[in-house]
C-alpha positions as CSV (number, residue, x, y, z in Angstrom):
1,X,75.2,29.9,129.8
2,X,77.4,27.2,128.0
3,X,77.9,27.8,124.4
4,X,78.7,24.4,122.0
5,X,82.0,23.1,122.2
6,X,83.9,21.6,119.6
7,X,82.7,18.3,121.1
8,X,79.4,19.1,121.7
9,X,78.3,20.8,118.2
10,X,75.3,21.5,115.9
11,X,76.2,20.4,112.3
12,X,75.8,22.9,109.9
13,X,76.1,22.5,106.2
14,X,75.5,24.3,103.4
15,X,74.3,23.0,100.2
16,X,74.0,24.2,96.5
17,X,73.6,23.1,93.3
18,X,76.4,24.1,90.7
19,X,75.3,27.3,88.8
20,X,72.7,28.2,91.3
21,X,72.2,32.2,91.6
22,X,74.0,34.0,94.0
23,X,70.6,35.4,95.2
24,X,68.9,32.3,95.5
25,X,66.2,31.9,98.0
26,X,67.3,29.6,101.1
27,X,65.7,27.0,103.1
28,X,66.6,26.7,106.2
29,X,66.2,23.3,108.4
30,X,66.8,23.1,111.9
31,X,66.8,19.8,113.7
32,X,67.8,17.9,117.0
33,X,66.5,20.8,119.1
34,X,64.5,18.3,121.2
35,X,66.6,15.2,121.8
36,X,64.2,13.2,122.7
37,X,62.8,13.5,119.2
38,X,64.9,11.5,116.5
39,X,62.2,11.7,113.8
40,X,62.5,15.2,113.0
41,X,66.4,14.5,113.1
42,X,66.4,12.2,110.4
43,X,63.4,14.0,108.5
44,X,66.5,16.9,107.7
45,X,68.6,14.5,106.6
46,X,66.0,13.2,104.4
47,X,65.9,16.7,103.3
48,X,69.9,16.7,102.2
49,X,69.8,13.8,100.4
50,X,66.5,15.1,98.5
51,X,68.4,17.9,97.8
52,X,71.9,16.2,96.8
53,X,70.0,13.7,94.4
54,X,67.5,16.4,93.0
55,X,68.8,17.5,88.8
56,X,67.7,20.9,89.6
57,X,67.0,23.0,92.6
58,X,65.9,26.5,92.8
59,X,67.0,26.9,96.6
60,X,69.9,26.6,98.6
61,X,69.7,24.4,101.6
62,X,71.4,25.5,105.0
63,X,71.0,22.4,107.5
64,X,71.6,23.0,111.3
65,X,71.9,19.0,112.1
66,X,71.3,18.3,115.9
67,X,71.1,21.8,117.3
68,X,70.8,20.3,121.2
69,X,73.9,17.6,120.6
70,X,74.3,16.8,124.1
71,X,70.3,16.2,124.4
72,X,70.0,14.0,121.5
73,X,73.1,12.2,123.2
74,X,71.3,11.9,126.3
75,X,67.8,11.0,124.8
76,X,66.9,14.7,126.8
77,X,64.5,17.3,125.8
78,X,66.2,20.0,127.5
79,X,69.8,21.8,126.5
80,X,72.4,20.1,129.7
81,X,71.5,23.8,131.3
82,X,68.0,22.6,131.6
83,X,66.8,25.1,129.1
84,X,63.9,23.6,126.4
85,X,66.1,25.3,123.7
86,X,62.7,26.0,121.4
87,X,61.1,28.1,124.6
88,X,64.0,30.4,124.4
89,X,64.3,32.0,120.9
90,X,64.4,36.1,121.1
91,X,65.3,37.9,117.7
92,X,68.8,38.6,115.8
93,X,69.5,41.1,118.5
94,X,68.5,38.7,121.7
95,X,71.0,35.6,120.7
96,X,72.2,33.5,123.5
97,X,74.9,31.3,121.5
98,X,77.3,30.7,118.2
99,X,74.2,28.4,117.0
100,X,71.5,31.1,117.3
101,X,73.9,33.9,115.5
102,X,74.5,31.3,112.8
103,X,70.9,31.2,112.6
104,X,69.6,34.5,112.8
105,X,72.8,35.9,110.4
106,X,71.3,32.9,107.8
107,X,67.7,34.6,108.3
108,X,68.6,38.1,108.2
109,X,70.8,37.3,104.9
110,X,68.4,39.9,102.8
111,X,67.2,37.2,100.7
112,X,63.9,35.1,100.8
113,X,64.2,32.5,103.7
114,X,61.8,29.7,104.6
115,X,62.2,27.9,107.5
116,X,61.7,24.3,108.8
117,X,61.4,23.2,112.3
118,X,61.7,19.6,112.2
119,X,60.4,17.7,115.2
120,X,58.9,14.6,116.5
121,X,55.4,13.4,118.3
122,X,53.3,10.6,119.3
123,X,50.3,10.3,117.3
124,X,49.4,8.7,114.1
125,X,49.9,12.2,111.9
126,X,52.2,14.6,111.0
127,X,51.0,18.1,111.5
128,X,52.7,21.5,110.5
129,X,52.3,24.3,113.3
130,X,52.3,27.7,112.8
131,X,52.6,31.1,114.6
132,X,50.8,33.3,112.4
133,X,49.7,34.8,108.9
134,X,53.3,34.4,107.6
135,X,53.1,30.6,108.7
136,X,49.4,30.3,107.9
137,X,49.9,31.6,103.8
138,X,52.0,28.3,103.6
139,X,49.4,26.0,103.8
140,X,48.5,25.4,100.4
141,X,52.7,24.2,99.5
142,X,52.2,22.0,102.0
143,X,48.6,20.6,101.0
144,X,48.3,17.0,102.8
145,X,49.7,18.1,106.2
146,X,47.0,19.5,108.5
147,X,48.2,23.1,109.7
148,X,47.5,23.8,113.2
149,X,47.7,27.5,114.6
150,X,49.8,27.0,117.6
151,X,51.5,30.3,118.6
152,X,54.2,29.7,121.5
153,X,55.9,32.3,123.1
154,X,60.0,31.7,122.9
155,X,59.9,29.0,119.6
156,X,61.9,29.0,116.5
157,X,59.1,29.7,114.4
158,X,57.5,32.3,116.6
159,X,60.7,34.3,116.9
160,X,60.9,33.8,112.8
161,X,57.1,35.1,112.3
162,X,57.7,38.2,114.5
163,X,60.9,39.2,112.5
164,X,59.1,38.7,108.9
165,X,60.7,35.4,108.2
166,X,58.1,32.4,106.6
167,X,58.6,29.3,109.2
168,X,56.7,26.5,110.1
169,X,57.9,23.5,112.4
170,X,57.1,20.0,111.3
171,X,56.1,17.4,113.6
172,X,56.9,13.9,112.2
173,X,54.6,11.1,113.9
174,X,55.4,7.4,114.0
175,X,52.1,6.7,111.9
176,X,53.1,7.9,108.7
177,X,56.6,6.3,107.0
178,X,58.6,9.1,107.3
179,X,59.5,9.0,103.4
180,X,56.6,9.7,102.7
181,X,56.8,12.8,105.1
182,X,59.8,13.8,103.5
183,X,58.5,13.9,100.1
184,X,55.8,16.0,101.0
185,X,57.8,18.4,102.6
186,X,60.4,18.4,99.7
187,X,57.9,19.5,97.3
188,X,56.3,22.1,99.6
189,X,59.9,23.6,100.1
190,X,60.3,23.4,96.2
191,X,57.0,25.3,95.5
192,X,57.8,27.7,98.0
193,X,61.3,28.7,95.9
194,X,59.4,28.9,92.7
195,X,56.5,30.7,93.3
196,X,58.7,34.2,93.9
């Protein structure tokens, strides 16, 4: 299976405020998996600069930017294998590429990590999906999205809930200004760090 070339990819940053702790928890955004879906592209960028104006922040930020480049070049769903890369997620042990060992050594750090899944749909609202009772005790950080159980076999945030790591994936909708998404999410992520 082709791994990312220089050419072809993800962005990944890393983001802290100055005097942060060394321990401090992280959020983890993914985006761009589907590249079809430019919504939940933008929505993690929204994140960074949420983050890069914010005084204070009691999390660092780790931001995989366009995980599927060549699908998000090619307005594509699928990976240029024809893989749907969020049907194929195993564990820390089951990685198929440089993006997913990035990932999984991020998640497997030893400190708290909450993940974001950001995505795209039709419809006229965003929804947060989760995979379990990890996913499911985030629902009150994230009060005006409606959580909907959706366990799939092979995502991001399946593979997450199954090792012990807190995920969710967020669908952005073209019925809701995507600020306003962003906001929401920003101070659900912000909770999430604070409440220990």
């Amino acid at each position: 299976m082709p791994s990312h070339t220089q050419e072809n990819a993800p962005h990944h940053a890393i983001i802290r405020k100055p005097g942060l702790a060394a321990d401090a928890p992280i959020v983890v955004v993914v985006t761009g998996q589907h590249g079809n879906e430019p919504m939940g592209l933008e929505l993690g960028w929204q994140m960074a600069a949420a983050y890069k104006m914010a005084e204070t922040c009691r999390f660092e930020l780790r931001l995989f930017g366009g995980a599927n480049p060549w699908g998000l070049r090619h307005l594509l769903r699928e990976m240029e294998d024809g893989r749907d890369m969020n049907a194929t997620w195993g564990g820390p042990d089951a990685c198929r590429d440089d993006l997913e060992r990035e990932v999984w050594s991020v998640l497997r750090s030893g400190r708290r990590v909450l993940l974001l899944d950001m995505h795209s749909q039709s419809g006229t609202l965003p929804l947060a999906y989760y995979d379990g009772p990890l996913g499911q005790a985030l629902e009150p950080l994230f009060r005006s999205l409606p959580f909907v159980c959706k366990p799939k076999a092979g995502c991001l945030t399946g593979a997450c809930e199954a090792h012990g790591v807190e995920a969710l994936t967020i669908e952005a909708t073209s019925g809701q200004p995507l600020g306003l998404l962003s906001q929401v999410v920003w101070k659900g992520a912000s909770q999430w760090a604070e409440r220990g």
